[in-house]
C-alpha positions as CSV (number, residue, x, y, z in Angstrom):
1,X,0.0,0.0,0.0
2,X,1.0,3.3,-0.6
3,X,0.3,4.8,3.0
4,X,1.2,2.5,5.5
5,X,-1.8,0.1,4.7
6,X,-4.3,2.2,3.9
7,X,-6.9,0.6,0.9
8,X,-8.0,4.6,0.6
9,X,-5.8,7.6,-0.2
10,X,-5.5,10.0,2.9
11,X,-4.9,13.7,2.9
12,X,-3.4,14.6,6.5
13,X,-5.5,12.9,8.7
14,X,-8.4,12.5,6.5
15,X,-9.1,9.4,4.7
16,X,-10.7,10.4,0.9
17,X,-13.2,7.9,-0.5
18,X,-10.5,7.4,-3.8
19,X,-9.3,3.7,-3.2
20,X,-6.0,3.2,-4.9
21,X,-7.5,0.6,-7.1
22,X,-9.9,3.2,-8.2
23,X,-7.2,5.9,-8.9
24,X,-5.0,3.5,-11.2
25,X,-7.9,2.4,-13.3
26,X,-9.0,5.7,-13.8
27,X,-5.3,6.6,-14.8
28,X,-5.5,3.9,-17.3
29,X,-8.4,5.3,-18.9
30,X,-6.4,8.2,-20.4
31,X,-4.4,5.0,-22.2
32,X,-8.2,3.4,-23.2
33,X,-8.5,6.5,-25.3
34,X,-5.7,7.0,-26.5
35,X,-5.5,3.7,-28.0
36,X,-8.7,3.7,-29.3
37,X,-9.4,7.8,-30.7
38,X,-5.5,8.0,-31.7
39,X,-4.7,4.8,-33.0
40,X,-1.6,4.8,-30.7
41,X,-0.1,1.3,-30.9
42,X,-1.8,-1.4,-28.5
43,X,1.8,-3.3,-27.8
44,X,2.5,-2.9,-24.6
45,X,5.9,-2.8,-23.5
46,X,7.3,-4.0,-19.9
47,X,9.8,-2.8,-17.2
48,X,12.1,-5.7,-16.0
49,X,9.6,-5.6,-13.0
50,X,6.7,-6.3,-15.1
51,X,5.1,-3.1,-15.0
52,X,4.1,-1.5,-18.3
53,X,6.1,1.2,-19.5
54,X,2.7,3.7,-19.5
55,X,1.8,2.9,-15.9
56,X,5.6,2.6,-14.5
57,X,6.9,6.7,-14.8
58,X,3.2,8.2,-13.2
59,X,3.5,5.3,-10.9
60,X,6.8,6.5,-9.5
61,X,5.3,9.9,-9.1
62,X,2.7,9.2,-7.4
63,X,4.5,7.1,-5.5
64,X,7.1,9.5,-4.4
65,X,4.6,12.8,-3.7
66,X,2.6,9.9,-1.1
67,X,5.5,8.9,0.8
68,X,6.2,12.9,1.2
69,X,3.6,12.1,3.6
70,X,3.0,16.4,2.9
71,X,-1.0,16.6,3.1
72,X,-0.2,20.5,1.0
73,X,1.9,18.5,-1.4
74,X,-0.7,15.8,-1.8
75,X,-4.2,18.1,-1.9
76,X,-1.9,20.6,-4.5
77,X,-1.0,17.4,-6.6
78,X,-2.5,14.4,-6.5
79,X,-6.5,15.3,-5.8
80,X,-6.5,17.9,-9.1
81,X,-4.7,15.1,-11.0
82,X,-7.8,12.2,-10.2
83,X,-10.2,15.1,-11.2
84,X,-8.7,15.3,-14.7
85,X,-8.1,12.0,-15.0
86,X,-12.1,11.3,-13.7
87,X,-13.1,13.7,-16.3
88,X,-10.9,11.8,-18.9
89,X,-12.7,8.1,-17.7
90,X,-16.3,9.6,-18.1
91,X,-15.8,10.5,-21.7
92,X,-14.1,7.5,-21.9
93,X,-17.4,5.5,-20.5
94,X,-19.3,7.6,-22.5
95,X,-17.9,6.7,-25.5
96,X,-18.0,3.4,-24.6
97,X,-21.4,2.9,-23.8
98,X,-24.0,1.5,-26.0
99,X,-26.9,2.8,-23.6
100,X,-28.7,5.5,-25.1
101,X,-30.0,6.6,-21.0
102,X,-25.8,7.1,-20.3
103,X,-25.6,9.1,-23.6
104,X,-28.0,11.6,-22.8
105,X,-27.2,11.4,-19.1
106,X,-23.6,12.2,-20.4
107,X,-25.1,15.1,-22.3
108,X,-27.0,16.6,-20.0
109,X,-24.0,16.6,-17.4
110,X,-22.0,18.2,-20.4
111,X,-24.2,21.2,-20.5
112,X,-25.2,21.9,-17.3
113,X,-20.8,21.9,-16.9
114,X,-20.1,24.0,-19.8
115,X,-23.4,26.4,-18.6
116,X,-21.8,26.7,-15.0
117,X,-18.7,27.0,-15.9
118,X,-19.2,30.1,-18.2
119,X,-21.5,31.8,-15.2
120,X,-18.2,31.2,-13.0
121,X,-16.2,32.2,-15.1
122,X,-18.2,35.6,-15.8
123,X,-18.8,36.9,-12.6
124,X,-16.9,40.0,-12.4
125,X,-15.9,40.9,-9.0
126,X,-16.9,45.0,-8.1
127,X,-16.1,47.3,-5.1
């Protein structure tokens, strides 16, 4: 485990509901993609350790900013890093999916993002 046994990533003392199953599967999603919208090659190629090459560099990382042990290091880092990479796995099921309810689920989610988004973005802050 990456923090002292923990199944679930912790920030200080607070444990965050993102099991690091869940967090390397989401990573991997970002590969899912890219193999299939890009056409990047499928071979995988292994470390002597067995890991593949994709997964082995962010692993390190990742690895390396959690034994810091630096709850700053880790909220600055690592939780901004599973929202992109969550954004990246629900276009990715998206995509995936055959069901017409998650495509218009999907789109719906979409819109209401992009709307709230540009209404944050706008507001103009006045003395």
């Amino acid at each position: 485990a990456y923090q002292q046994g923990c199944e679930y990533m912790k920030i200080g003392l607070m444990e965050t509901p993102f099991s690091y199953h869940g967090i390397a599967h989401t990573f991997n999603s970002v590969h899912r993609l890219a193999v299939m919208l890009f056409g990047i090659s499928k071979e995988e190629s292994y470390t002597d350790d067995g890991i593949s090459h994709w997964v082995d560099l962010p692993h390190k990382i990742f690895s390396l900013v959690l034994e810091q042990n630096n709850s700053i290091l880790i909220a600055v880092l690592v939780v901004p890093a599973i929202a992109v990479f969550s954004a990246v796995s629900f276009v990715e099921t998206t995509i995936m999916s055959n069901n017409p309810m998650i495509l218009t689920v999907s789109c719906i989610l979409l819109a209401t993002a992009v709307v709230a988004s540009r209404r944050f973005f706008s507001i103009k802050i006045t003395k």
